[in-house]
C-alpha positions as CSV (number, residue, x, y, z in Angstrom):
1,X,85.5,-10.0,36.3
2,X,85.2,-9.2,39.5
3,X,81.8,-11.2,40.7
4,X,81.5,-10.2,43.7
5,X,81.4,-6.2,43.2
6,X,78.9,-7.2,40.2
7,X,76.4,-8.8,42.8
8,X,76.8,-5.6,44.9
9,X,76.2,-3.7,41.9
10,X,72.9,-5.5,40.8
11,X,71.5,-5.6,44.0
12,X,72.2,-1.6,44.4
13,X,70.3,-1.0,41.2
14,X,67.9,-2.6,42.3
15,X,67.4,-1.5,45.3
16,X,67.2,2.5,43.7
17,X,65.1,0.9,41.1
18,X,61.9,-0.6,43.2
19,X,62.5,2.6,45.3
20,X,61.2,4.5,41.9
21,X,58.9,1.4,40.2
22,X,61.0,1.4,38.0
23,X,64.4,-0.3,36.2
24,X,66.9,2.6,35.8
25,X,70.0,2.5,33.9
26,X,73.4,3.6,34.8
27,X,72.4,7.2,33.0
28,X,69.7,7.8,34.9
29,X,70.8,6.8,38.6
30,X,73.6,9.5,37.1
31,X,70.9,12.2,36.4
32,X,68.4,10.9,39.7
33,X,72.2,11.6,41.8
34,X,72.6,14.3,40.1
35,X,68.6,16.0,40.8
36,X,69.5,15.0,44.5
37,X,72.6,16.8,44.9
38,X,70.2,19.8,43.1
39,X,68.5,19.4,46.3
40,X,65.1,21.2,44.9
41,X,62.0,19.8,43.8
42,X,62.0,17.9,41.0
43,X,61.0,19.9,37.9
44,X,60.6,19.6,34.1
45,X,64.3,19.6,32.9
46,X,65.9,21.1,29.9
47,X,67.9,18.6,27.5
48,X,71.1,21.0,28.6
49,X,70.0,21.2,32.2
50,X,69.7,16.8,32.2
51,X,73.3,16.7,31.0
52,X,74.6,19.0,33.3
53,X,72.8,17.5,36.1
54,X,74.7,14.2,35.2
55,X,77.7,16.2,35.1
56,X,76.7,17.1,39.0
57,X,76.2,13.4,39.3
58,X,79.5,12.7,38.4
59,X,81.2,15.2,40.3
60,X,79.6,14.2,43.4
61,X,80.6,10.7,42.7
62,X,84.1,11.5,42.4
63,X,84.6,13.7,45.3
64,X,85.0,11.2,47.8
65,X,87.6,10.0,45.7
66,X,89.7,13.2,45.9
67,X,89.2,14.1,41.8
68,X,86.9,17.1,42.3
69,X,86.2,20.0,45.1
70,X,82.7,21.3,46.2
71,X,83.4,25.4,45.5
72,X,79.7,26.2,46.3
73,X,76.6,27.5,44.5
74,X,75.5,29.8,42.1
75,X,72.5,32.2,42.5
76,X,69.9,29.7,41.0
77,X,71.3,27.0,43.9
78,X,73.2,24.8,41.3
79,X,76.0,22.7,42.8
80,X,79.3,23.6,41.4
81,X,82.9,21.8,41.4
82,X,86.4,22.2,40.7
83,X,88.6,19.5,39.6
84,X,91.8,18.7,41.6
85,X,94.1,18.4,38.9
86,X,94.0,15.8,35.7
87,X,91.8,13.0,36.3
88,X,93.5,9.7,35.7
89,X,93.4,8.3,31.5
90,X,91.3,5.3,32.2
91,X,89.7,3.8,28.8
92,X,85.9,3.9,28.9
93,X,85.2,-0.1,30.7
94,X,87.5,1.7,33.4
95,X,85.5,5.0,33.7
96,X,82.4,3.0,34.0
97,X,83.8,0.6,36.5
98,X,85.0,3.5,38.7
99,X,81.7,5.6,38.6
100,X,79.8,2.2,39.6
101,X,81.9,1.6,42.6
102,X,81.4,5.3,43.2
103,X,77.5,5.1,43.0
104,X,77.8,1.8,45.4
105,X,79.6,4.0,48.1
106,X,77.1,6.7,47.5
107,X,74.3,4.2,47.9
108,X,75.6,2.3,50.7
């Protein structure tokens, strides 16, 4: 285990926690990533909308890391993405690891 990125890791989630009074889970600092990159006023989402906006989350994440392309947005101002190609088979632990080292970059 790899201590040190887990102290960097707690102390970014808690950092974006006590900036919203609250504890918030790898899920929702997804979807709060994800209702940034929106960049409109938060709103009342749709159970379809909260996934997709973790899907946004996740793309923007990933960008940086050369897995997806920003193609622009649609009329209603959603963010959309393109993926470069296959993204690597990584088993779940490994999917997880790599979106938290992406949402420490983001954060940092």
């Amino acid at each position: 285990m790899d201590y040190v990125f887990e102290k960097t890791w707690n102390e970014t989630v808690s950092r974006i926690s006590a900036a919203y009074g609250e504890k918030l889970d790898y899920a929702a600092i997804l979807f709060m990533i994800g209702v940034q990159e929106l960049g409109q006023d938060y709103q009342k989402f749709k159970k379809d909308q909260k996934v997709e906006l973790m899907h946004v989350g996740i793309c923007s994440l990933l960008m940086p890391y050369g897995y997806y392309t920003f193609i622009g947005r649609d009329e209603e101002g959603w963010p959309h993405f393109e993926r470069n190609g296959e993204l690597p088979n990584l088993a779940p632990v490994e999917q997880e690891l790599l979106v938290r080292k992406a949402i420490v970059r983001y954060f940092s």
